[in-house]
N, C-alpha and C positions, 0 to 999 in steps of 0.2 A: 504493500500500500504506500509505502513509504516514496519507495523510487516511482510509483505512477505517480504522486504526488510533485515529485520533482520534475518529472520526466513534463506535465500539465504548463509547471511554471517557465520550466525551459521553453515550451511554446510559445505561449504565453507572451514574454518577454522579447523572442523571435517575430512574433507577430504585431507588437507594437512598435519594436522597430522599423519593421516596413511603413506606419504610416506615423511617423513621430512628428511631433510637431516641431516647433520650435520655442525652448526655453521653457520650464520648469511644467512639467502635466501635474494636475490635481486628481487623480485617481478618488470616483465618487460613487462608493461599494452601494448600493441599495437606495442612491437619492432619489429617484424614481420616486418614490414613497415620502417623501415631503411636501408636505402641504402648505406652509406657510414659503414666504421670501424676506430675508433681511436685507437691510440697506449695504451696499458695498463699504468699506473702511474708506476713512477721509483721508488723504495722502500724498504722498509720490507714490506713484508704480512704477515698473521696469521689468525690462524681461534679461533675467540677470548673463545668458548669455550673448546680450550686444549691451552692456554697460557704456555711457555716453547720451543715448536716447531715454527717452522716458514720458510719463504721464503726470502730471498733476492734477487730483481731484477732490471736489467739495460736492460734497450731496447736501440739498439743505430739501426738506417735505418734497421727499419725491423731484426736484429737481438735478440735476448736475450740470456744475460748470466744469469744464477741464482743459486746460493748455498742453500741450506736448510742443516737447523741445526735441530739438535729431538737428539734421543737416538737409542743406538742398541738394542739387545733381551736382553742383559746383564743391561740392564739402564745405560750406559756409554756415554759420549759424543759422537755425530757423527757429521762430518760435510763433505757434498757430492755435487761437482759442476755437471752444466750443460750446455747445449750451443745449440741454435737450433733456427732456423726459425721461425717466425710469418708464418702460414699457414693458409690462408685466411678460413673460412669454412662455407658451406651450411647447417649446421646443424640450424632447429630455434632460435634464439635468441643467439647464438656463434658468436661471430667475430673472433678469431682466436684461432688454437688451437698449442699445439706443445706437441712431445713426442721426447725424448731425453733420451739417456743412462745417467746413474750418475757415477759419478766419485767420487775416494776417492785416496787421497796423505798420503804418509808418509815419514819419515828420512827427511826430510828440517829443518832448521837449527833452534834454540830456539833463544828465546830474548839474543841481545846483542852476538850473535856467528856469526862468518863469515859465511858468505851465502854457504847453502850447494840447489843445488836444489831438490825438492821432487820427486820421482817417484811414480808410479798409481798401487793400490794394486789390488790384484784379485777380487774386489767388484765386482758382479756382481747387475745389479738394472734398473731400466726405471721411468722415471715420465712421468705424462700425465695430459695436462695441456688444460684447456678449461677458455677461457676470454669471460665473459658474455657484459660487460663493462669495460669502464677505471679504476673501483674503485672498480669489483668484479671477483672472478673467481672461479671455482674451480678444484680441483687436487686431484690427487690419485697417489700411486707408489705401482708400482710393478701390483697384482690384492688386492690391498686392497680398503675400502670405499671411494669414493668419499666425500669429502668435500668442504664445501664451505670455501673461506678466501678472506679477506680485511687486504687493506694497515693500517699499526699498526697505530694507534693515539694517543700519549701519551702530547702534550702540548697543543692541544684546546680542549675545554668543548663540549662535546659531548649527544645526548641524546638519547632514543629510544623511540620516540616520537609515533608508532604505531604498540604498545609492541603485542599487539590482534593477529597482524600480521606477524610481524616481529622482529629478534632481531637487525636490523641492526641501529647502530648509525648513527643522523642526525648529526653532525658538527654544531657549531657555523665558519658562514661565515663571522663575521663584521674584516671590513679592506678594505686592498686597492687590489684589482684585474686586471692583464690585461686583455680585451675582446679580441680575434681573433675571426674574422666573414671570413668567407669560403664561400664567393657568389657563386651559382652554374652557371658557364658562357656556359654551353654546355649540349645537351642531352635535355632528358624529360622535361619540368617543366626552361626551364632555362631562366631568366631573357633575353630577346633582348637589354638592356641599361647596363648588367653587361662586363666588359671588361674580355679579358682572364688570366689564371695566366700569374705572380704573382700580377698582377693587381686587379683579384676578391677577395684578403684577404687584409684585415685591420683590425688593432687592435685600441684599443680603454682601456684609465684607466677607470676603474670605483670601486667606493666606494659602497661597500654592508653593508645596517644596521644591526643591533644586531636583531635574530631572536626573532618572534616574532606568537602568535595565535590568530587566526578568523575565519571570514567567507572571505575568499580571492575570491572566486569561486563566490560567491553570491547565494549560493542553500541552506542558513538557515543552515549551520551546522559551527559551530565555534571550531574545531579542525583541520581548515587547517592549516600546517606551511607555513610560511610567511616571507622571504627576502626581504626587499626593497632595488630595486639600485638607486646610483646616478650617475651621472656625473658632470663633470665640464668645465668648457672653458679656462676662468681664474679668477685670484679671484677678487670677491667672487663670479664670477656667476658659481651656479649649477645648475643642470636640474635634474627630477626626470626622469627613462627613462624604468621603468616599475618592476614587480615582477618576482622575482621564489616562485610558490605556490607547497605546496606536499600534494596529499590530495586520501585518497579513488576515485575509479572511477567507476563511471555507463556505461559498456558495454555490449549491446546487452539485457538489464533489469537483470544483475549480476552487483554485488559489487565485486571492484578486485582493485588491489592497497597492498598499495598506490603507484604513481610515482608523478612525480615533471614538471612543464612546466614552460621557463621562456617567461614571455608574455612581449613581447618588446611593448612599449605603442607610439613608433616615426614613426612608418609605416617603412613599407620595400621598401629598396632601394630611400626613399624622398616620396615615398604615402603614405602620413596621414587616410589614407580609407582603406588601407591594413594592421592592424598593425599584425603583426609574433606572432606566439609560435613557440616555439621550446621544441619539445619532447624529456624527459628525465626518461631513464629508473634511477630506484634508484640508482642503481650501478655507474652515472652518475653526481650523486650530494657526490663529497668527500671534506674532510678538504682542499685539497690544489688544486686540480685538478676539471673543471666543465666538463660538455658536452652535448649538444643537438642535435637535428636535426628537422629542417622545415619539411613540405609536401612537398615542392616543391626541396627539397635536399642541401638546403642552409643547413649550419652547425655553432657552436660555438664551441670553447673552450677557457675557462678560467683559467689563472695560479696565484694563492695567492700570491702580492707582501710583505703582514706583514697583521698582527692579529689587529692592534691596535685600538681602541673608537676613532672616533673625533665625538664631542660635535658639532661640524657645521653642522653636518647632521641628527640631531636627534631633533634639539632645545630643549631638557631637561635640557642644561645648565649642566649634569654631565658627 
């Protein structure tokens, strides 16, 4: 079983290479089965390998604004705005997509000169923009190659922890995090004791330890990554209140992965008999930005309030 096993991923992996994309894939086990969409992270993106280029983006209520910087045909600088819609979409594994005209300004005023304002030159241009998840997406302009790109990381340590597969960097998460939990109070699946908005969302501090490898999963294989969270009440009392594990997944007797689940160990909604995962595509686990979703359409998201070690939740005393 073992070597079919193996034998599944060598395909597998043969077989992605024939249509590989360009710069970092976010492998996304079972998204299919998400029901909600999260906003993209606000940022720079980039597809880390053509470093030089890049994206800058602000979503503000469903809008986006974004500029991307590159070069022209000459290798000269460019830089060319955009402005458009989150457009919900049907496409598998897309949550929103947007295509917008590019713009480009000239004659505004230099450093230090009174303000002249810019006018918009003859560029003619379009981007098209597909958001896999909060932390992955990919773009193309004009009819050129789609690529894929993620938000830049340049001050937490980063790793590609399941190179086989992917080049996407796993983030060191240790710090302090807010939780938002998104109770589902209507429709399919919905709790009868969860109240309506803004009543079904609470957030929640919680401390994530310094990453760490095992067997998270319990199926004998010791290259899962491994987050441990905490919580607290007040001091000194903490509570442990469960993992995010990323690890290869066995579906349907195929090896596919990796994605990430974080498995809350406190029961859902006060039952200790029910305790939650929440499924997370890769693209879902970023430096600063989290995000899951239950079966039953309950959801999270997580925002990075600082990077820092506290020694109180590790007990290693460094």
């Amino acid at each position: 079983m073992k070597n079919l096993k193996n034998i599944i991923i060598l395909f597998s992996l043969m077989s992605f290479s024939a249509i590989a994309q360009i710069g970092p894939v976010s492998p996304c086990v079972d998204c299919e089965n998400f029901t909600k969409r999260t906003e993209p992270f606000n940022g720079m993106w980039y597809n880390p390998e053509q470093s030089g280029t890049g994206i800058g983006m602000d979503v503000q209520n469903g809008k986006l604004f974004g500029a991307y910087y590159g070069y022209d045909e000459q290798g000269k600088q460019i830089w060319l705005t955009f402005v458009g819609d989150l457009v919900p979409s049907d496409e598998p594994n897309i949550m929103w997509t947007i295509d917008a005209d590019l713009l480009q300004f000239e004659n505004g005023n230099a450093f230090n000169q009174a303000y002249a304002a810019p006018n918009t030159t003859d560029y003619q241009g379009q981007i098209h923009l597909k958001f896999t998840q909060k932390n992955h997406a990919l773009f193309r302009v004009n009819n050129g190659q789609e690529q894929n790109i993620v938000p830049i990381i340049f001050g937490i340590e980063t790793n590609a922890d399941f190179p086989e597969q992917t080049s996407y960097q796993f983030p060191e998460l240790e710090g302090v995090w807010t939780f938002v939990y998104h109770f589902k109070s209507t429709g399919l699946g919905a709790d009868p004791f969860v109240p309506v908005e803004p009543f079904s969302i609470v957030s929640q501090t919680v401390v994530i330890t310094r990453k760490r490898y095992g067997d998270g999963n319990h199926d004998g294989i010791e290259s899962d990554v491994i987050y441990g969270l905490t919580t607290f009440d007040a001091y000194p009392n903490s509570h442990i209140i469960g993992q995010i594990i990323c690890s290869m997944k066995e579906v349907d007797n195929l090896i596919s992965g990796p994605s990430c689940e974080f498995k809350d160990a406190r029961g859902l909604l006060g039952d200790i008999e029910n305790k939650p995962s929440y499924h997370m595509s890769l693209g879902g686990l970023g430096a600063f930005r989290l995000y899951g979703e239950h079966e039953d359409g309950h959801t999270f998201e997580a925002i990075r309030i600082n990077a820092k070690h506290y020694a109180f939740f590790d007990g290693d005393g460094h």
